[in-house]
PQR file with spaces between the fields and no chain letter, atoms N, CA, C, O and H, PARSE charges and radii, in Angstrom:
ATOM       1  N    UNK     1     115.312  160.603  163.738 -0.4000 1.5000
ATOM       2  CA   UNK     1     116.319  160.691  162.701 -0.0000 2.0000
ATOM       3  C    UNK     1     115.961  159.718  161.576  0.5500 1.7000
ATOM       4  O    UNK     1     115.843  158.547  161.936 -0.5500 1.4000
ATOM       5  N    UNK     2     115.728  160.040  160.020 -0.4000 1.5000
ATOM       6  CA   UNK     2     115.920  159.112  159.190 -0.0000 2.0000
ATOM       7  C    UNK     2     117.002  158.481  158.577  0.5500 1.7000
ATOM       8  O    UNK     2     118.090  158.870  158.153 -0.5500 1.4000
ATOM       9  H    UNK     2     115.824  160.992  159.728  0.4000 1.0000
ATOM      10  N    UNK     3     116.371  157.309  158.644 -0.4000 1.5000
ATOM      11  CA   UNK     3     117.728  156.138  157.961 -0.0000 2.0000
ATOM      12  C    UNK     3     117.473  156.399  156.463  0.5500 1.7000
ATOM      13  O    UNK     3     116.405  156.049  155.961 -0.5500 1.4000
ATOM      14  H    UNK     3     115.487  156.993  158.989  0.4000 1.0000
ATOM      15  N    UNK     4     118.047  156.763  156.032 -0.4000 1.5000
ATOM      16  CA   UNK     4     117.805  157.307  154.364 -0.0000 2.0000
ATOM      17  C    UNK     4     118.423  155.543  153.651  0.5500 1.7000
ATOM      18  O    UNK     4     117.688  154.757  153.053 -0.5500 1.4000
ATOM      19  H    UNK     4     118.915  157.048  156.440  0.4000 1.0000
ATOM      20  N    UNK     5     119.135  155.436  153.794 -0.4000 1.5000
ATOM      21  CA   UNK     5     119.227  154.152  152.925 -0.0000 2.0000
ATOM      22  C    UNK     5     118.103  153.068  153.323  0.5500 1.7000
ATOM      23  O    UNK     5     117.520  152.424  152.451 -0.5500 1.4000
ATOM      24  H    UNK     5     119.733  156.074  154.279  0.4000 1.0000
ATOM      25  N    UNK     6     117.882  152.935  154.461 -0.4000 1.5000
ATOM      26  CA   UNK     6     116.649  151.750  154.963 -0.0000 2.0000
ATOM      27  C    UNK     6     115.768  152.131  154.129  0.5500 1.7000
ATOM      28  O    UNK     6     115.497  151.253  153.309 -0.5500 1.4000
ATOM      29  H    UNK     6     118.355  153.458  155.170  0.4000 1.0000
ATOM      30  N    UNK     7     115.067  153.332  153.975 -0.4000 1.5000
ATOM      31  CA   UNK     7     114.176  153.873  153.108 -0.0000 2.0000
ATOM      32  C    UNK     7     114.221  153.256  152.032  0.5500 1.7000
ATOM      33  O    UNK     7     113.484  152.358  151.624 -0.5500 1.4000
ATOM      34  H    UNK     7     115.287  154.044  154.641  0.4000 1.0000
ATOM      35  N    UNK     8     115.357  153.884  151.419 -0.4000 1.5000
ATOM      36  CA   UNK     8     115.429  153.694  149.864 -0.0000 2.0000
ATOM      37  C    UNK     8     115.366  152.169  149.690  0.5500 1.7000
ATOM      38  O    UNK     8     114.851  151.843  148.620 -0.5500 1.4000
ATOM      39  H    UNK     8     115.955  154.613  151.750  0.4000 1.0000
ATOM      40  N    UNK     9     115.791  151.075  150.535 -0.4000 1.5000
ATOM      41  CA   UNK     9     115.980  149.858  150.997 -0.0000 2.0000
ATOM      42  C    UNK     9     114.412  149.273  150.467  0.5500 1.7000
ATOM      43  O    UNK     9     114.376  148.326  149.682 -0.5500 1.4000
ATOM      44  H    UNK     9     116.209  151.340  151.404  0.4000 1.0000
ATOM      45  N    UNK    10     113.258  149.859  150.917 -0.4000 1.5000
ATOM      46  CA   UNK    10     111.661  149.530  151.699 -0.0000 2.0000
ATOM      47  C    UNK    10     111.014  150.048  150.466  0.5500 1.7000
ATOM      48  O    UNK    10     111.067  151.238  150.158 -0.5500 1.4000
ATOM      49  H    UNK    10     113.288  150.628  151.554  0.4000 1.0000
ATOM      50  N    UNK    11     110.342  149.055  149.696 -0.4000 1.5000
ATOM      51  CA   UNK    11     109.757  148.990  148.792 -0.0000 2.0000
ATOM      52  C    UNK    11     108.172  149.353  149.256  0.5500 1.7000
ATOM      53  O    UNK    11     107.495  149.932  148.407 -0.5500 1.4000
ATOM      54  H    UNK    11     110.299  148.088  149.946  0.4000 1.0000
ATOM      55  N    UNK    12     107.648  149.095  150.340 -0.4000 1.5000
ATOM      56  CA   UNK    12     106.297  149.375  150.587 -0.0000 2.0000
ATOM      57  C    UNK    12     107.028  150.923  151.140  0.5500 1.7000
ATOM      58  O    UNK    12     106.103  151.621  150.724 -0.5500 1.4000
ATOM      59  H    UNK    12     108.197  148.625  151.030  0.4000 1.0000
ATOM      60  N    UNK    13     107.591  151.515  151.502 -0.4000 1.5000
ATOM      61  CA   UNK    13     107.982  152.943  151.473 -0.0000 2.0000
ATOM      62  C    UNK    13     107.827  153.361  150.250  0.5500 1.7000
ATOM      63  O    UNK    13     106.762  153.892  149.937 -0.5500 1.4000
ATOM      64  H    UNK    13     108.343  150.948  151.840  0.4000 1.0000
ATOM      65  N    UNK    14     109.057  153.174  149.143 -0.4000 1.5000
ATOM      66  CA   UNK    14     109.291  153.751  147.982 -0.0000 2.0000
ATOM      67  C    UNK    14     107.449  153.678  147.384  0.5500 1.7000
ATOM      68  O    UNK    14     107.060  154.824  147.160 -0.5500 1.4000
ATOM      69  H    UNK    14     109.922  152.742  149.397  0.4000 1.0000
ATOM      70  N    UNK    15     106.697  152.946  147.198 -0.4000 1.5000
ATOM      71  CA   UNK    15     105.252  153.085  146.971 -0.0000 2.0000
ATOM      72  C    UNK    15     104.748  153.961  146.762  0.5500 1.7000
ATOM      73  O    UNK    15     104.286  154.653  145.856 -0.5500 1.4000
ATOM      74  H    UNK    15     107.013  152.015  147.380  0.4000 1.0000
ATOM      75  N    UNK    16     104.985  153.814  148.613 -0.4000 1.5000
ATOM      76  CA   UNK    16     103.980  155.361  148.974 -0.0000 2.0000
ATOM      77  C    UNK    16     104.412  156.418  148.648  0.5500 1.7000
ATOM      78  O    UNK    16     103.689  157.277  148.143 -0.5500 1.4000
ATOM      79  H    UNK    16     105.360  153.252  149.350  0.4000 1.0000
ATOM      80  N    UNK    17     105.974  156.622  148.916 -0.4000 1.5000
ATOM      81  CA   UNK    17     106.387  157.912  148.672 -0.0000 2.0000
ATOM      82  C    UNK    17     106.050  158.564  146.909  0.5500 1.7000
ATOM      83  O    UNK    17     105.746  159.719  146.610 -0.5500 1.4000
ATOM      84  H    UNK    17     106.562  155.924  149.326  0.4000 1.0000
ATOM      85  N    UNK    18     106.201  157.589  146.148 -0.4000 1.5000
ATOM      86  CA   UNK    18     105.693  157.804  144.806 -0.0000 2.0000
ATOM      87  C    UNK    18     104.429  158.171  144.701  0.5500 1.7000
ATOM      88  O    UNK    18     104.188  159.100  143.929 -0.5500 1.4000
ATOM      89  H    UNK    18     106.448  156.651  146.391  0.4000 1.0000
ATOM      90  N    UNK    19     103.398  157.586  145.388 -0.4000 1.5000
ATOM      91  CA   UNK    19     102.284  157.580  144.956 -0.0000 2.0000
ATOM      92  C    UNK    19     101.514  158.870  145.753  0.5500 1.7000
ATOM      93  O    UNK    19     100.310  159.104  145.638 -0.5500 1.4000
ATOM      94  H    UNK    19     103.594  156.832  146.014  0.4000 1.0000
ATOM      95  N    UNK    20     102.396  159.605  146.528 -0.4000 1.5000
ATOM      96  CA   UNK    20     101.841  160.498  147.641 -0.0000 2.0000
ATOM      97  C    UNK    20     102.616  161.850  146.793  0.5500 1.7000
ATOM      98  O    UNK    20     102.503  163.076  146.794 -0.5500 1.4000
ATOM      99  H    UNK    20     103.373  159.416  146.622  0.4000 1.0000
ATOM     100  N    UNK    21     103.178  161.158  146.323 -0.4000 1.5000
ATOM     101  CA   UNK    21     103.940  162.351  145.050 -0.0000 2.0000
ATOM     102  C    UNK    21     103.004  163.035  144.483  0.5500 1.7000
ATOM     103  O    UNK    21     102.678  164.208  144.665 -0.5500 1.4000
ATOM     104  H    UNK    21     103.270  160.162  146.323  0.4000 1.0000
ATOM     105  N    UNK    22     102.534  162.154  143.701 -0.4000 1.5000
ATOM     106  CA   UNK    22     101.858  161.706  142.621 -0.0000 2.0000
ATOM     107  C    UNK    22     100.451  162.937  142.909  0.5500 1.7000
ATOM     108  O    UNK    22     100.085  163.990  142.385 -0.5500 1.4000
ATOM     109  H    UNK    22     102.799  161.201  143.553  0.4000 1.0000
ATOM     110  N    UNK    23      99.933  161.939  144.202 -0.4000 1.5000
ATOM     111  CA   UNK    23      98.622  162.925  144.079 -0.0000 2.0000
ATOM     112  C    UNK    23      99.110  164.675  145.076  0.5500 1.7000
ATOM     113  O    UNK    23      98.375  165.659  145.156 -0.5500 1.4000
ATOM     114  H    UNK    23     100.230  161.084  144.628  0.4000 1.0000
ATOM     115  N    UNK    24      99.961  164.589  145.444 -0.4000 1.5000
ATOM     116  CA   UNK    24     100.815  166.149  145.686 -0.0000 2.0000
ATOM     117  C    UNK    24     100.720  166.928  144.294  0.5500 1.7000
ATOM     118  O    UNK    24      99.837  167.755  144.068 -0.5500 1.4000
ATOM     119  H    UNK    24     100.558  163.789  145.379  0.4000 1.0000
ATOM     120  N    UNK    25     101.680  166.592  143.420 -0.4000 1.5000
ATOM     121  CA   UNK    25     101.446  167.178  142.088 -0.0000 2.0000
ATOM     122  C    UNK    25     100.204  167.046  141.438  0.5500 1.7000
ATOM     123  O    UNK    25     100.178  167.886  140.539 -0.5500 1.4000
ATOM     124  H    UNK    25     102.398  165.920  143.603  0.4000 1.0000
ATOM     125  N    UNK    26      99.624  166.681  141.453 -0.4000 1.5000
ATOM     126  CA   UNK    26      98.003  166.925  141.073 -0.0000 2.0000
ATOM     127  C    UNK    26      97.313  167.487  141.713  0.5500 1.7000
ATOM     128  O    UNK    26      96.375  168.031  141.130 -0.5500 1.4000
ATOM     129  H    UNK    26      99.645  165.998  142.183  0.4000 1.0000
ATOM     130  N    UNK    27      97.401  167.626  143.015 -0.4000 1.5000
ATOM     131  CA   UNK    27      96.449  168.484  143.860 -0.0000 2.0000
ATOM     132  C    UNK    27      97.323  169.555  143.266  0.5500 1.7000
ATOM     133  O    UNK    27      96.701  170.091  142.349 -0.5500 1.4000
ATOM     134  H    UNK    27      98.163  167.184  143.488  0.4000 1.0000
ATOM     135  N    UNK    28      98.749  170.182  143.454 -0.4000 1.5000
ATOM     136  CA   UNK    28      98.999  171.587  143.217 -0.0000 2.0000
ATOM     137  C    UNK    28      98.586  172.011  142.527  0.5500 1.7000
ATOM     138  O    UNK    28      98.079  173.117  142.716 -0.5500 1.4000
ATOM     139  H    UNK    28      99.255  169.747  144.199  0.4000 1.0000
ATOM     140  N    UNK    29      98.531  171.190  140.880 -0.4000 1.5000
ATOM     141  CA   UNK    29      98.106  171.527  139.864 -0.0000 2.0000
ATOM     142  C    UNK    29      96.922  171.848  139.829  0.5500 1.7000
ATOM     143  O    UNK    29      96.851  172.902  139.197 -0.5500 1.4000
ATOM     144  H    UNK    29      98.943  170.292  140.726  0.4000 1.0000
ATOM     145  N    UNK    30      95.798  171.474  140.208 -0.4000 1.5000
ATOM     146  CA   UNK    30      94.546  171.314  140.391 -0.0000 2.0000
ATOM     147  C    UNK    30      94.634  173.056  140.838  0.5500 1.7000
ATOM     148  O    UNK    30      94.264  173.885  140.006 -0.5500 1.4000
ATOM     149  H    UNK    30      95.855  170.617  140.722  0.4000 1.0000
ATOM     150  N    UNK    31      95.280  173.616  142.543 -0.4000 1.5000
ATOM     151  CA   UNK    31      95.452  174.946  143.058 -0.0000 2.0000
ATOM     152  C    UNK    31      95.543  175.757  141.795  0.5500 1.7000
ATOM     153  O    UNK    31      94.691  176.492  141.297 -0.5500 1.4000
ATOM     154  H    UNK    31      95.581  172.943  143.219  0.4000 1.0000
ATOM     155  N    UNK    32      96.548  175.516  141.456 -0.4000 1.5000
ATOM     156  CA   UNK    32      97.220  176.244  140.042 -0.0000 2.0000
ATOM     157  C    UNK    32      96.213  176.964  139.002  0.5500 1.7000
ATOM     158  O    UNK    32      96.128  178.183  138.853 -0.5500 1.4000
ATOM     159  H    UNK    32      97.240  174.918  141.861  0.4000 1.0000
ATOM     160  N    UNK    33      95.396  175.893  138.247 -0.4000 1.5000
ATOM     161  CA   UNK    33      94.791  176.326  137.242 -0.0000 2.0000
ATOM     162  C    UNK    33      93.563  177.092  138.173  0.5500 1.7000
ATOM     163  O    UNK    33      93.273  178.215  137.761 -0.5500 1.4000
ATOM     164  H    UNK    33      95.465  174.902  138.368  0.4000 1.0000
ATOM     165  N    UNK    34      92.735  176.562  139.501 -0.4000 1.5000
ATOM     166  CA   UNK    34      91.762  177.361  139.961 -0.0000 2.0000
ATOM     167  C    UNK    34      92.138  178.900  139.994  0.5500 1.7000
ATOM     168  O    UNK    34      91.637  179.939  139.565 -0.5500 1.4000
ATOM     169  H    UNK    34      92.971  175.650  139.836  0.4000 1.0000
ATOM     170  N    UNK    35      93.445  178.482  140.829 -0.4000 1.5000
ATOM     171  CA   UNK    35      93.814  180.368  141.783 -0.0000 2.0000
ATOM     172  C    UNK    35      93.991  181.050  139.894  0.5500 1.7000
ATOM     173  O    UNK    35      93.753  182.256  139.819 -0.5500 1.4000
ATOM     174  H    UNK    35      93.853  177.637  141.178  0.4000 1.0000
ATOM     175  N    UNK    36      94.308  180.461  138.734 -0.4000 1.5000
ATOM     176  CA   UNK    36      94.368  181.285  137.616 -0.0000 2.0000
ATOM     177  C    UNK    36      93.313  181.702  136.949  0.5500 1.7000
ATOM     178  O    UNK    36      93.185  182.632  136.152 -0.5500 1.4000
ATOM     179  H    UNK    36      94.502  179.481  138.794  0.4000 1.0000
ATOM     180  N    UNK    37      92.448  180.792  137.420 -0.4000 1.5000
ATOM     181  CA   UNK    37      90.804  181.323  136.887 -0.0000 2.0000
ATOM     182  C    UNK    37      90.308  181.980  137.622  0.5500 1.7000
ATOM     183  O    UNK    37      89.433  182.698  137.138 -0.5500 1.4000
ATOM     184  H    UNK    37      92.552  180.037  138.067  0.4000 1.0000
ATOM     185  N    UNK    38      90.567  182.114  139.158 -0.4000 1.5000
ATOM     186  CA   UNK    38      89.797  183.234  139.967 -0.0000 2.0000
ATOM     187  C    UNK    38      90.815  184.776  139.658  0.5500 1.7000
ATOM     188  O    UNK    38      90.365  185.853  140.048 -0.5500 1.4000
ATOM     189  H    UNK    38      91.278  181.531  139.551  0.4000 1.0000
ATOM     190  N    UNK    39      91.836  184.724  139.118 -0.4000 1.5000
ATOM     191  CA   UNK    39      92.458  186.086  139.148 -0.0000 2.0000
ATOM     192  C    UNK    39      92.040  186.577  137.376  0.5500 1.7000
ATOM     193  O    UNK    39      91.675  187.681  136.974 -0.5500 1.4000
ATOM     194  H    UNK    39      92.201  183.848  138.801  0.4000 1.0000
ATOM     195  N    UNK    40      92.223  185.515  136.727 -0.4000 1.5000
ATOM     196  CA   UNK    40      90.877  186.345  135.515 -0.0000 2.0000
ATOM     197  C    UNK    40      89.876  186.804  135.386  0.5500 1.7000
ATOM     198  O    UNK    40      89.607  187.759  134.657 -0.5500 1.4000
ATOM     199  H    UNK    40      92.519  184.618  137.053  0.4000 1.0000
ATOM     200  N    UNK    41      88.703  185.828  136.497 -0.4000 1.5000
ATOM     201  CA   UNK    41      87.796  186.398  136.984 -0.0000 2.0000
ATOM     202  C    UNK    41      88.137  187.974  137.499  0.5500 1.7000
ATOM     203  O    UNK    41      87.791  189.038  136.987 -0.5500 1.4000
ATOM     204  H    UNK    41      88.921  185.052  137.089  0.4000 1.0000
ATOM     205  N    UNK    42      88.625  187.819  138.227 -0.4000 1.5000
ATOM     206  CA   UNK    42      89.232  188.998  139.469 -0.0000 2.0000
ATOM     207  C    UNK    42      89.100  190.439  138.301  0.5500 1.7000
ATOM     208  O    UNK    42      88.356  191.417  138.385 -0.5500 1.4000
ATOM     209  H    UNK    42      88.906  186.954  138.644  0.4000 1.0000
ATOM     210  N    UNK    43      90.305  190.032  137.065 -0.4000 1.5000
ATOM     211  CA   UNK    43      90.530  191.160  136.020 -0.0000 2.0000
ATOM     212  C    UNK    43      89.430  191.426  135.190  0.5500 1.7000
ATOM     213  O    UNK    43      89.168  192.604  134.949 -0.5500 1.4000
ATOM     214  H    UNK    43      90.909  189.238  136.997  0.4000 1.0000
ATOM     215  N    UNK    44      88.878  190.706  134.806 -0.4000 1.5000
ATOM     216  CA   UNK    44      87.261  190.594  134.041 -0.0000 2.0000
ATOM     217  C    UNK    44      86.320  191.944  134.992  0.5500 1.7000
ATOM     218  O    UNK    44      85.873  192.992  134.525 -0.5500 1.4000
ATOM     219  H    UNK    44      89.091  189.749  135.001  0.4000 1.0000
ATOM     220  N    UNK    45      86.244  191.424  136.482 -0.4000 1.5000
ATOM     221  CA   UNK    45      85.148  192.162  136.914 -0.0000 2.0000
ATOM     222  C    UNK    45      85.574  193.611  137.679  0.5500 1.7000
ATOM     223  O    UNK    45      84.861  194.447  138.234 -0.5500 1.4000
ATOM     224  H    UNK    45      86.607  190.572  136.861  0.4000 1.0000
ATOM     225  N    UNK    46      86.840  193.563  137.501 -0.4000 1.5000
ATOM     226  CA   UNK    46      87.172  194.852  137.386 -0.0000 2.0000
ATOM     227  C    UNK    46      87.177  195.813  136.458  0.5500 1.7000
ATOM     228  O    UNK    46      87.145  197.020  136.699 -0.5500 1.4000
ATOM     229  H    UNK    46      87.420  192.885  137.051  0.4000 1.0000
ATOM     230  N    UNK    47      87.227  195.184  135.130 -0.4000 1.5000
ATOM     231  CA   UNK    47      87.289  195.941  134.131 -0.0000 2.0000
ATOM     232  C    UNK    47      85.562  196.177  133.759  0.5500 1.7000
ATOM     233  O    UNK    47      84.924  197.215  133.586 -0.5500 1.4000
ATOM     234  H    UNK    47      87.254  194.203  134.934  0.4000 1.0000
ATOM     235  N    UNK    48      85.164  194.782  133.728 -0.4000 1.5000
ATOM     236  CA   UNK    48      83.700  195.344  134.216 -0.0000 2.0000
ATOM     237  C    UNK    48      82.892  196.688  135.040  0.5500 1.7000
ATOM     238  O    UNK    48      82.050  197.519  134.698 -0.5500 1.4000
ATOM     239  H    UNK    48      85.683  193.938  133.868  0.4000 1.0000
ATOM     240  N    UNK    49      83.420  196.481  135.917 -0.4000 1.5000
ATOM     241  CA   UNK    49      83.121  197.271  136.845 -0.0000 2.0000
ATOM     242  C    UNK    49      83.854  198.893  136.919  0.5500 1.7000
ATOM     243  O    UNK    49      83.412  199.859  137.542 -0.5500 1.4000
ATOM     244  H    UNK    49      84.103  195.806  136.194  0.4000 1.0000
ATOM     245  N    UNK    50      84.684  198.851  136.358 -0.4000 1.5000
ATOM     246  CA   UNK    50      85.810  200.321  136.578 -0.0000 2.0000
ATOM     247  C    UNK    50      86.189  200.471  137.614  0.5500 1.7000
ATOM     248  O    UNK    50      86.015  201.505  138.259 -0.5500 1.4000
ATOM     249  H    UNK    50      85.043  198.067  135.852  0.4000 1.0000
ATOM     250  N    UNK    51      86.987  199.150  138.136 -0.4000 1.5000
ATOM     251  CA   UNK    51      87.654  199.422  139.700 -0.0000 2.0000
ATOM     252  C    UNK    51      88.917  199.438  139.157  0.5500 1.7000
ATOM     253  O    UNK    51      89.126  198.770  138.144 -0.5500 1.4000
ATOM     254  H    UNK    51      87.129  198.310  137.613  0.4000 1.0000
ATOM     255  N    UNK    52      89.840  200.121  139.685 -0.4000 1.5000
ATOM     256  CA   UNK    52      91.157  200.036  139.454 -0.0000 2.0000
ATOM     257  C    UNK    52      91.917  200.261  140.866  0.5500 1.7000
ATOM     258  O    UNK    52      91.641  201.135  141.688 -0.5500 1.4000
ATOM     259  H    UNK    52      89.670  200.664  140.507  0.4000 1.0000
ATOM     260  N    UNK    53      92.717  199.491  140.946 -0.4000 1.5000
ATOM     261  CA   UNK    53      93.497  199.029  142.465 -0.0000 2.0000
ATOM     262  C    UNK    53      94.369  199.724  142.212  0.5500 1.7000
ATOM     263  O    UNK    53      94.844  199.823  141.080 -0.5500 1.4000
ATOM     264  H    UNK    53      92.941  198.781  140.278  0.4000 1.0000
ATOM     265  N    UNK    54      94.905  200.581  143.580 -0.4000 1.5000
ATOM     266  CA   UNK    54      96.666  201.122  143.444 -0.0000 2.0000
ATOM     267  C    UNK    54      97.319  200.304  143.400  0.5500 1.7000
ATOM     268  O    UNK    54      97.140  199.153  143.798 -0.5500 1.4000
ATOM     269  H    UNK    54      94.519  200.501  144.499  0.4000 1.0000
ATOM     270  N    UNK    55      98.743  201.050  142.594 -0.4000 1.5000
ATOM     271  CA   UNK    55      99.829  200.095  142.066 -0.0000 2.0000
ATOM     272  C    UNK    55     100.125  199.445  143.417  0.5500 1.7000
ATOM     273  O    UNK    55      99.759  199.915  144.494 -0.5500 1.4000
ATOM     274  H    UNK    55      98.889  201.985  142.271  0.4000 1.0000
ATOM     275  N    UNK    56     100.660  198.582  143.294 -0.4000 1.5000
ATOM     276  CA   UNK    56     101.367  197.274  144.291 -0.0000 2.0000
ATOM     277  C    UNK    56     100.686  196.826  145.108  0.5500 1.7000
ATOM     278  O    UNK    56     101.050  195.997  145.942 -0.5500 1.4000
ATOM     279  H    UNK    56     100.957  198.200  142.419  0.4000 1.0000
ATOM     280  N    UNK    57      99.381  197.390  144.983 -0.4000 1.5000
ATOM     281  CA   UNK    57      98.132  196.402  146.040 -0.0000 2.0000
ATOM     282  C    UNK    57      97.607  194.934  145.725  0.5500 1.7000
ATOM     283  O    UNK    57      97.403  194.430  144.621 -0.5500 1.4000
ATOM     284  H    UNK    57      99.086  198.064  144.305  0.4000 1.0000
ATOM     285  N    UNK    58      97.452  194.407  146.937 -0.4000 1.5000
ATOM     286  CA   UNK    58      97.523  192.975  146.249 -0.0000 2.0000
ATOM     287  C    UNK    58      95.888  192.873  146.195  0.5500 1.7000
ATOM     288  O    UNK    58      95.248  193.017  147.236 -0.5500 1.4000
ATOM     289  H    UNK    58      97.618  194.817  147.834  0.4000 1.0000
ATOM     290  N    UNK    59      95.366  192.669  145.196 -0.4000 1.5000
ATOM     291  CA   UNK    59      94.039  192.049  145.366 -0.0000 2.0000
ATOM     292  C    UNK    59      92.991  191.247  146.328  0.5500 1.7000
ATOM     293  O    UNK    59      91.876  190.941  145.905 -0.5500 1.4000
ATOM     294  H    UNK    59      95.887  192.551  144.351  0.4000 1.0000
């Protein structure tokens, strides 16, 4: 069970929890812009290519 106020209490907690934030949102971000460059890719070499996927298929 967490003690939520002890937490908030614990400065070498609050730290980490910031700083584990921190590189959380940067790694997602990091996911983010890749998975958006591989699905341009994705549209590029289809159109390249003349593949066309049925509607609602996921790539």
């Amino acid at each position: 069970e967490c003690d939520v106020l002890q937490m908030r209490k614990n400065r070498a907690f609050l730290n980490d929890f910031v700083g584990m934030r921190v590189r959380y949102l940067g790694y997602v971000g990091w996911i983010e812009t890749a998975s958006e460059g591989i699905a341009r890719l994705h549209t590029a070499l289809d159109q390249e290519l003349g593949i066309v996927h049925e509607t609602g298929a996921t790539p």
